[in-house]
C-alpha positions as CSV (number, residue, x, y, z in Angstrom):
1,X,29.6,-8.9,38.6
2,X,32.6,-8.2,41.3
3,X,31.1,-9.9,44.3
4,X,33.9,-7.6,46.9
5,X,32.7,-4.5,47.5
6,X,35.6,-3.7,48.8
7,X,37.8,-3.3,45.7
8,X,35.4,0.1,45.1
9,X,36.7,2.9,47.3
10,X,32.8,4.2,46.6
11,X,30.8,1.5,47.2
12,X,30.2,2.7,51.0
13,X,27.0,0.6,51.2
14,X,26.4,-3.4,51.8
15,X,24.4,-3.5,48.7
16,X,26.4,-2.4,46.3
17,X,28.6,-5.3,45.2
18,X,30.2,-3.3,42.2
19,X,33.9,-2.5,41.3
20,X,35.3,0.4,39.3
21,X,36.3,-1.8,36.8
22,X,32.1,-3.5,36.5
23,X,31.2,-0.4,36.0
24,X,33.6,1.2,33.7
25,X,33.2,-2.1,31.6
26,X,29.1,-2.1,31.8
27,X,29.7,1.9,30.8
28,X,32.3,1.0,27.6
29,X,29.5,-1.0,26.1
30,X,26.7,0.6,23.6
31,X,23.7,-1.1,25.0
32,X,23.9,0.9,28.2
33,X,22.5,3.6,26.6
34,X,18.9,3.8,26.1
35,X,20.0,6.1,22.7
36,X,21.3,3.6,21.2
37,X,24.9,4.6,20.1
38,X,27.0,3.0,17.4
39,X,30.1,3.2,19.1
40,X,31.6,4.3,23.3
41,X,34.6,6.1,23.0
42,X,36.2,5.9,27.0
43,X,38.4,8.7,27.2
44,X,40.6,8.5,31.3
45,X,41.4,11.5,33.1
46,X,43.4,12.6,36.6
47,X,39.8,12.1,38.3
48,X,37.3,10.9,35.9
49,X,36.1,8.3,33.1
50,X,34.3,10.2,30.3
51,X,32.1,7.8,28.0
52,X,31.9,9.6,24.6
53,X,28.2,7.9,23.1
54,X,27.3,9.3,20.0
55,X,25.5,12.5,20.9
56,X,26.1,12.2,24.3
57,X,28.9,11.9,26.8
58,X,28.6,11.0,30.0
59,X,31.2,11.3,33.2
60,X,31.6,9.0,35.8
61,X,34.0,10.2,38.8
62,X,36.7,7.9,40.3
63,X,36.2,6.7,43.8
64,X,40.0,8.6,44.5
65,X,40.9,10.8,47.5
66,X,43.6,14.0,47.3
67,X,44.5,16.7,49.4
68,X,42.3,18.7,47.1
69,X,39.2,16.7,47.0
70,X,37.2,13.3,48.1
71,X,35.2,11.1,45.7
72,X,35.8,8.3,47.9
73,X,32.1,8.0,48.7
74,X,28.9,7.6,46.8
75,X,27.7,10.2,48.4
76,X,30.0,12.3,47.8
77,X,30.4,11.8,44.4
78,X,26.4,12.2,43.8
79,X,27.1,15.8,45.4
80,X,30.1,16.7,43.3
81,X,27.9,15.6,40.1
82,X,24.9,18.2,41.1
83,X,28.0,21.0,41.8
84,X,29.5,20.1,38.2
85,X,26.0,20.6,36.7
86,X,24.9,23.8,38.9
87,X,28.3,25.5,38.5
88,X,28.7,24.3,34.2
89,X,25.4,25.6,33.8
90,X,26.5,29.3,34.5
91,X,28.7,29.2,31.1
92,X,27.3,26.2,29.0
93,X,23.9,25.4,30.4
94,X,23.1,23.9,26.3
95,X,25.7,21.0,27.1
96,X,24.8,20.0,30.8
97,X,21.8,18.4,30.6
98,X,21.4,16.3,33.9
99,X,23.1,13.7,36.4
100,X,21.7,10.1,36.1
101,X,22.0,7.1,38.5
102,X,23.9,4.2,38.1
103,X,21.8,1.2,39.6
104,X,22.1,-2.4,39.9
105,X,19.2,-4.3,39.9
106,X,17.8,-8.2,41.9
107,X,19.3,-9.7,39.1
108,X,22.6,-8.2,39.5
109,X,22.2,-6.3,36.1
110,X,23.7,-2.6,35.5
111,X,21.6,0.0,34.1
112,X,21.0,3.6,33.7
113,X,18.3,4.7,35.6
114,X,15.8,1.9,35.6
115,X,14.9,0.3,38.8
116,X,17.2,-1.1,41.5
117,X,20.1,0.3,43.9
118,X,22.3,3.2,43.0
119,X,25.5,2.1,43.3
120,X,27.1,5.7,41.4
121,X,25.8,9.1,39.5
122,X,26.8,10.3,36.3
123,X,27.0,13.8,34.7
124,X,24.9,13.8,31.3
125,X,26.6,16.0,28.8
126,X,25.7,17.1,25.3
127,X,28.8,15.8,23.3
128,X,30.5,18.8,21.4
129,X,31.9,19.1,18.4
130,X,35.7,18.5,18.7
131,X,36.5,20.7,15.4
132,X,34.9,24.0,17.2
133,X,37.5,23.7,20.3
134,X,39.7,26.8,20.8
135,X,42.8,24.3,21.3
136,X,41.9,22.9,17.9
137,X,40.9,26.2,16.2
138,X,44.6,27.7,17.8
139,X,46.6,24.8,16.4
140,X,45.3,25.4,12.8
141,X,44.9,28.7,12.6
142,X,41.1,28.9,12.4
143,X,40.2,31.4,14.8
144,X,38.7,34.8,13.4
145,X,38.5,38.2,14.9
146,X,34.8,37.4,15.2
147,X,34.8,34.2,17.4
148,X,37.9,36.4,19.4
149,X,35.3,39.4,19.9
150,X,32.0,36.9,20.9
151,X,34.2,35.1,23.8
152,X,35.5,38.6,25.3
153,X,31.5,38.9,25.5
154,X,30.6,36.0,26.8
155,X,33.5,36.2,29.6
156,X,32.8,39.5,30.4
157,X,28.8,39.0,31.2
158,X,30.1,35.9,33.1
159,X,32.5,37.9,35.4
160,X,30.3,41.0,35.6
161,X,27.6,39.0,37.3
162,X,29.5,36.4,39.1
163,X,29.3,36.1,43.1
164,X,31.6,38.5,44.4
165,X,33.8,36.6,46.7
166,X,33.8,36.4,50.4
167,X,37.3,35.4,50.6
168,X,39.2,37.7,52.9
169,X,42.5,39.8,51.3
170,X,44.5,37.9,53.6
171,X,43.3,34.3,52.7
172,X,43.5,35.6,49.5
173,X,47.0,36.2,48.9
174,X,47.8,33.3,51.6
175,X,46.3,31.1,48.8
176,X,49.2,32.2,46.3
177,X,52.3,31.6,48.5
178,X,50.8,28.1,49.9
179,X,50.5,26.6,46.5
180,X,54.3,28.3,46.1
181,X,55.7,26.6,48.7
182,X,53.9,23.1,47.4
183,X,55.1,23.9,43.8
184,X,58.8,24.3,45.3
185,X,58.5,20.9,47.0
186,X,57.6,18.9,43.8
187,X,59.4,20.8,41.2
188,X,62.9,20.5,43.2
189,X,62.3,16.8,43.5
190,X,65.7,15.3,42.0
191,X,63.9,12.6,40.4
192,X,62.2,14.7,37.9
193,X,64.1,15.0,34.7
194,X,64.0,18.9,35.2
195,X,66.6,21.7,34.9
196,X,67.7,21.7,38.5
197,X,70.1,24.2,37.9
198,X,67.6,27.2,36.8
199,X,64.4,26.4,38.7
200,X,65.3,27.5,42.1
201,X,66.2,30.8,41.1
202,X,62.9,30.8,39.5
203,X,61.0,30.2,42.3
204,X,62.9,32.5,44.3
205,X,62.3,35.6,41.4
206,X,58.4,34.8,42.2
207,X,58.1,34.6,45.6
208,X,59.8,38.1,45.1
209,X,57.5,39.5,43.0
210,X,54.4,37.9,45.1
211,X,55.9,39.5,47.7
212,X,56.5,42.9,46.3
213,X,53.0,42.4,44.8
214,X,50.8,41.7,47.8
215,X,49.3,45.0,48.3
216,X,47.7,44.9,44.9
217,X,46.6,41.6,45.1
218,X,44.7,42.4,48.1
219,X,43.5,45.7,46.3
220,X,41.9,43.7,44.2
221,X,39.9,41.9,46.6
222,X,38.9,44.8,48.7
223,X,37.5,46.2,45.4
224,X,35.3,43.4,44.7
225,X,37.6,42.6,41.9
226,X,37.5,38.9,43.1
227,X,34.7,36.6,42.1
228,X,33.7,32.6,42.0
229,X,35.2,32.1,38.5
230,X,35.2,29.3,36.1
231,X,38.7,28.5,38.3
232,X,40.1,25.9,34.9
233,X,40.0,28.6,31.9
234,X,42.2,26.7,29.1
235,X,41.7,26.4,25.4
236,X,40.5,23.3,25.8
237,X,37.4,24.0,27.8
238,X,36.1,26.2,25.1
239,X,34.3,25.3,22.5
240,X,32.4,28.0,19.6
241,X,29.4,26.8,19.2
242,X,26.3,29.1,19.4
243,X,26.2,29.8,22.2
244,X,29.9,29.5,23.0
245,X,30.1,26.8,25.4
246,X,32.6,27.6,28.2
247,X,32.6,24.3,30.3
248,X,33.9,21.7,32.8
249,X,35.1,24.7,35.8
250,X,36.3,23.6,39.1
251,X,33.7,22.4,41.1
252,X,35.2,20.4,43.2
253,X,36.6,22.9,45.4
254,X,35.3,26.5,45.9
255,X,38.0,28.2,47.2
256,X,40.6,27.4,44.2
257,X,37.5,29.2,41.8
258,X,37.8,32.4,43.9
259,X,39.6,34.6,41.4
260,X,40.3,37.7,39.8
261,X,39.6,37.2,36.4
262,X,42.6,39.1,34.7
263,X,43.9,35.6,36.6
264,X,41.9,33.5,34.8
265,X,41.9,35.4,31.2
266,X,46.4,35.3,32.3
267,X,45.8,31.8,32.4
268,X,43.9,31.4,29.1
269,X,47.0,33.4,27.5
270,X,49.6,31.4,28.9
271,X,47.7,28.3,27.9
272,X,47.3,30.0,24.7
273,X,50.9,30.6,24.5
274,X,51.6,27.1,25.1
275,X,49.9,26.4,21.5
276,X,52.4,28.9,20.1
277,X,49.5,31.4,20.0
278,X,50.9,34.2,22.4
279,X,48.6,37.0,20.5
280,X,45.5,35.7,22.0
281,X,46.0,36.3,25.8
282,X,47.3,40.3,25.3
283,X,44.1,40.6,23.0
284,X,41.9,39.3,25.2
285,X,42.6,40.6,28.5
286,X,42.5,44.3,26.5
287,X,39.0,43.6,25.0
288,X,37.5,42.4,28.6
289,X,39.1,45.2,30.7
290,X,37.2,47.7,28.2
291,X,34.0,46.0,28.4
292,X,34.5,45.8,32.4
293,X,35.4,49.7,32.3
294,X,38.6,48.6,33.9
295,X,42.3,48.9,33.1
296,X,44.2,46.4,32.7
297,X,46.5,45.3,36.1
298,X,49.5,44.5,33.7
299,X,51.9,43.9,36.6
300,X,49.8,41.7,38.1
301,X,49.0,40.0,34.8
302,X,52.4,38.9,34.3
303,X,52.8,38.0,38.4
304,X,49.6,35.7,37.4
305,X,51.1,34.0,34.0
306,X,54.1,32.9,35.9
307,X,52.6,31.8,39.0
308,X,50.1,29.8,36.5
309,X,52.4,28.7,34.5
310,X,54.6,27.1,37.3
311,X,51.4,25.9,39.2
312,X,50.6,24.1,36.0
313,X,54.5,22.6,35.6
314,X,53.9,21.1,39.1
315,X,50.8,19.2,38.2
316,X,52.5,18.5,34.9
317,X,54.9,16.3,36.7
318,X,53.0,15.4,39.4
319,X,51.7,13.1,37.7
320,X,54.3,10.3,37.3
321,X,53.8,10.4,41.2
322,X,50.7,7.9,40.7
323,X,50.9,4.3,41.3
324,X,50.7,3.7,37.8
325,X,51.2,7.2,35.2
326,X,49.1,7.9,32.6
327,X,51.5,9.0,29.4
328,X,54.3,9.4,31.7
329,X,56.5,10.5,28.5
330,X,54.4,13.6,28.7
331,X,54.6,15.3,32.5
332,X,58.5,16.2,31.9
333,X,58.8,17.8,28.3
334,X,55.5,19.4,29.7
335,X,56.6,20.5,32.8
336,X,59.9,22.3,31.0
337,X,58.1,24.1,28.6
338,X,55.2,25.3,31.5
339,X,58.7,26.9,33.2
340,X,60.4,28.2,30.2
341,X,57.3,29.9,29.8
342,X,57.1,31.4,33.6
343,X,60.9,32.5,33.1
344,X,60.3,34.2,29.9
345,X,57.6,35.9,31.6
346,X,59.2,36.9,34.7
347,X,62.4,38.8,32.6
348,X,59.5,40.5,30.0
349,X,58.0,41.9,33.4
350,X,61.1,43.1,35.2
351,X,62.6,44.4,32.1
């Protein structure tokens, strides 16, 4: 083992002598598992390392620090493990099964559970079956009017019982024109291979229509229309198993989950769209706004596509502002097609 704690942001005690890297190397192996897996599958994201072990998967965060959260800590990180299971467990409580401590024992051993000091936490998930995801289901044309009718159920118990939100009307529509004015300071960056030409115009069209929107955007708070959402809702993070497992929301920050849901089900159609299956999102937002006894806000539905889609275009390239980018090939060609996608959206609406 690493004998500096200091080259682990989250090792914040004097006992626990273990880098990133230790761990992330004790975690890739398949006798850390008490289960016994043939084979670790280590799959990196933005914020965490998820160790795919047979039946089992288990997510370590990184010790990493943004505007948007802190992991930095052990602590923490042991606190944003318990949110991620309380929070998962509203839409897929078959898949979270528990958080686990990382320890190091005397002998300077790793181990899960087992005696010794924690030196991290884990989520423990049930490992679904990649074959049964929407994305994957979109992409080859597998999904059936059933599985379509069984997830407008699901989502529609899940926002008819959700926490209203507390969040005030103001802070509400604050929320949309602050993550504006950061998307028009990254996406106008010259050193993104972007269409420069087009994508201030663009921004300007939707702080228009935010603008011209704002009194029904705070109708829909003073309704109670707002609730503590799922706050990621992409194909991706669906999975039709039975029960349909709708996991890994946004726990790491409350505020960002505080939405209306024709928001998030906007956001599942544009994401949708994205795997050239643009059907989907009008279907779905029809089928839970009858089962909510609600109409349909279609003008703010298309204010919330293209705010989304451009939101995501910014995180798309944000990206290759790391250090050291992940796939940077990707965040560009991504980022294009998020904003061709707002722009289309935009002219559909006004037309």
């Amino acid at each position: 083992m690493n004998s500096t704690a200091g080259q682990d942001a989250g090792a914040d005690t004097a006992w626990a002598p273990v880098s990133t890297a230790d761990k992330v190397r004790f975690l890739s192996g398949e006798s850390a598992y008490p289960h016994s897996p043939q084979d670790v599958t280590l799959v990196e994201t933005h914020m965490s390392f998820v160790f795919l072990a047979g039946e089992r998967a288990y997510k370590l965060k990184k010790p990493v620090r943004f505007p948007f959260l802190d992991f930095s800590t052990l602590h923490a990180r042991e606190v944003n493990c318990r949110e991620e299971l309380r929070l998962n467990r509203r839409l897929a409580a078959q898949v979270y099964l528990g958080v686990l401590p990382l320890k190091l024992s005397a002998g300077n051993r790793l181990s899960l559970g087992g005696d010794g000091a924690i030196v991290d936490w884990l989520v423990v998930m049930r490992r679904l079956p990649a074959d049964r995801m929407l994305d994957r289901l979109l992409t080859e044309g597998r999904l059936d009017d059933k599985s379509i009718d069984d997830l407008c159920g699901t989502l529609s118990d899940f926002y008819s019982r959700s926490e209203r939100s507390a969040i005030s009307p103001g802070a509400y529509v604050a929320r949309f024109f602050r993550e504006q004015t950061e998307s028009r300071r990254i996406l106008t960056r010259r050193d993104f291979a972007l269409d420069h030409g087009r994508i201030p115009s663009l921004l300007d069209r939707l702080d228009a229509n935010l603008a011209a929107n704002r009194p029904l955007l705070e109708e829909r708070v003073r309704l109670g229309h707002v609730v503590d959402g799922h706050g990621d809702l992409r194909p991706e993070h669906i999975c039709f198993t039975d029960p349909i497992a709708i996991f890994d929301c946004l726990e790491f920050n409350s505020e960002l989950r505080q939405v209306d849901p024709f928001d998030e089900l906007a956001y599942l159609g544009m994401e949708s769209a994205q795997l050239k299956a643009s059907a989907l999102g009008p279907k779905i937002i029809a089928k839970v706004a009858d089962r909510l006894g609600e109409s349909s806000p279609d003008r703010l539905v298309s204010l919330y596509t293209a705010w989304r889609a451009v939101l995501r275009a910014r995180l798309a390239v944000a990206h290759l502002l790391d250090p050291v980018p992940r796939r940077p090939e990707k965040w560009e060609p991504l980022a294009s097609r998020y904003l061709c996608l707002a722009e289309q959206t935009l002219t559909a609406a006004d037309g």
